[in-house]
C-alpha angles and dihedrals in degrees: 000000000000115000117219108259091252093063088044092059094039109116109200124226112299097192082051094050095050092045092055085047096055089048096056094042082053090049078052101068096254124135108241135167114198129209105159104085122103094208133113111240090213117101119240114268123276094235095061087044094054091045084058097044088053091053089057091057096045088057100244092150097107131099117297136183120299099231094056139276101308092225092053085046083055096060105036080051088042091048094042098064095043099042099030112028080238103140109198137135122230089267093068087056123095116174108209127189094269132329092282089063093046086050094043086046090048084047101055107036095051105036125079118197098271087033108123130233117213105201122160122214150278084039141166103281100232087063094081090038104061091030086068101035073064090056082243111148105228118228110199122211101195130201142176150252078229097059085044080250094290126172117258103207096181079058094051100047084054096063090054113114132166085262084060108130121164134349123218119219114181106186122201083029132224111235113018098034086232110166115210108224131215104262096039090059091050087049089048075047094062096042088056089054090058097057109041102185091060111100113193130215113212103204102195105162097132092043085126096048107082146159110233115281106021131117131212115231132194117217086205083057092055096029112047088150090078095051091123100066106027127098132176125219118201153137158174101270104093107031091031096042080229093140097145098032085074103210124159132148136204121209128178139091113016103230094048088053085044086059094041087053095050084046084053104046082055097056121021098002112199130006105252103281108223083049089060087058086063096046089051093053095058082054108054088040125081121269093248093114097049100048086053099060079038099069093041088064092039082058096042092049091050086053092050094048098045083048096049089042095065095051107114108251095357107131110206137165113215102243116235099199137020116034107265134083125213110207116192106232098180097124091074090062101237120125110236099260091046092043097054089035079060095040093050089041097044098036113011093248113143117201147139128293108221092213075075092067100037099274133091112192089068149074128204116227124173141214110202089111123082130283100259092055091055093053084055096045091050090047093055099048091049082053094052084039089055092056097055 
């Protein structure tokens, strides 16, 4: 059988691949510590669980809408507009099966093949690769562990063309840990306003993980102007610790959602429907529990850094969001793939190849694991250092 071309020039998830990797090296018998997973080890907490147990019993397991529980809708609208300046009713609300599905869907409803794709790099590495499911082209806008992976908006401006579609943000970043702050985002404001045809995709999934003293901004909060052409993509995976219950969300514009909703009824159809009681749950509830979670990776990514930091010839800017580093190891001369297949080979350190991400010097490792896992991982990796 002959695949389409676009399944023939799909890459899969290569933080997936090595992760599962690590796992069956580990059934194996091997001794692995693994580093390359962007997934809190907490569980999720019991009284989430207990909203979506209820809902089992109460015999919420049929069809729902495909745009998403109306009451869950609500209260993403609802939270949107308190906690992000994001004014926007429940119409203008799709939840997707993840925040991959609300970006795939965003994708989808609003590119046409010859459309371009602004992304700056280091970035998530989904982002190319639905943008060109989609037959977007995708402009990079690269930056370095040097210029702590700031943007360069003179750069940026430069890549617009008239074929300029969308620009991704992803603040607090995966996999560099960058915070936008404030004044960048109104500068990136006043460069939207310039180009008009350029819709812009806040991805703000690790708003609640930060470094002290930093603050998450939302560019829809400093920028209402642009209302008609931002949308925002998140979830409960990372502040929540709700990986597998596979809950995201897109709001903006309502006839793009609109769109997004028919492409959906189309596909997957409905989130599973006891899952969204749980999601609805997390909303209406304090953030204790998140903040919680949240300082232990606050603590964790501070141990990281300072272990990373005292690496001979290991470049590496402290993160101020998400829970991963992502160290520049250029020095050693490997190239990123080559560098982590030795690591994993020679120590039993899984990690991320930076090639992954769109840059190449560098390697992803995360610390959403204890303590006690990242002082092994950073162990391993002086002893493989100390080989090269």
């Amino acid at each position: 059988m002959k695949l389409s071309a676009r399944a023939a020039s799909l890459q899969p998830s290569l933080t997936l691949a090595i992760a599962a990797r690590a796992k069956q090296l580990q059934a194996e018998g091997q001794n692995i510590c693994s580093l390359s997973a962007g997934e809190p080890n907490f569980d999720t907490p019991a009284f989430i669980r207990q909203a979506a147990a209820e809902a089992l019993e109460q015999g919420v397991t049929r069809y729902g809408p495909a745009a998403g529980d109306p009451e869950l809708r609500q209260a993403i609208a609802e939270k949107l507009s308190r906690c992000n300046g994001m004014a926007v009713g429940s119409d203008q609300v799709l939840v997707t099966n993840g925040g991959k599905q609300a970006l795939y869907n965003l994708f989808q409803v609003l590119l046409d093949p010859g459309d371009e794709v602004l992304l700056p790099a280091p970035y998530w590495l989904t982002y190319p690769e639905l943008a060109r499911l989609a037959g977007a082209e995708v402009c990079l806008l690269t930056s370095n562990a040097s210029d702590g992976f700031r943007l360069d908006l003179e750069a940026l401006e430069a890549l617009i063309t008239p074929k300029s579609r969308l620009l991704v943000l992803n603040t607090p970043s995966n996999p560099t840990g960058l915070v936008l702050q404030r004044e960048e985002l109104e500068a990136v404001a006043a460069l939207l306003r310039r180009h008009p045809q350029v819709a812009v995709v806040c991805d703000e999934i690790y708003e609640h993980l930060l470094a002290d003293g930093q603050t998450h901004h939302s560019l829809a909060a400093l920028a209402p102007d642009l209302a008609d052409r931002l949308f925002v993509v998140n979830g409960f995976a990372k502040g929540w610790a709700m990986t597998g219950w596979r809950l995201g969300y897109l709001a903006g514009p309502a006839e793009v959602v609109k769109a997004a909703i028919a492409l959906q009824s189309q596909s997957t159809s409905n989130v599973c429907s006891f899952a969204q009681r749980g999601a609805l749950a997390a909303l209406h509830a304090p953030l204790d529990c998140v903040q919680e979670m949240a300082r232990s990776f606050s603590q964790r990514r501070s141990h990281l850094t300072a272990g990373l930091q005292q690496l001979s010839d290991v470049v590496v800017v402290p993160p101020n969001g998400a829970f991963y580093a992502f160290p520049d190891i250029s020095a050693f001369g490997l190239d990123s793939m080559t560098f982590c297949q030795q690591l994993l080979d020679q120590q039993g350190l899984a990690v991320v190849p930076g090639v992954a991400f769109g840059d190449d010097r560098c390697i992803r490792l995360s610390c959403a694991v204890t303590t006690a896992t990242i002082d092994d991982g950073l162990n391993r990796l002086k002893s493989f250092l100390q080989t090269l």
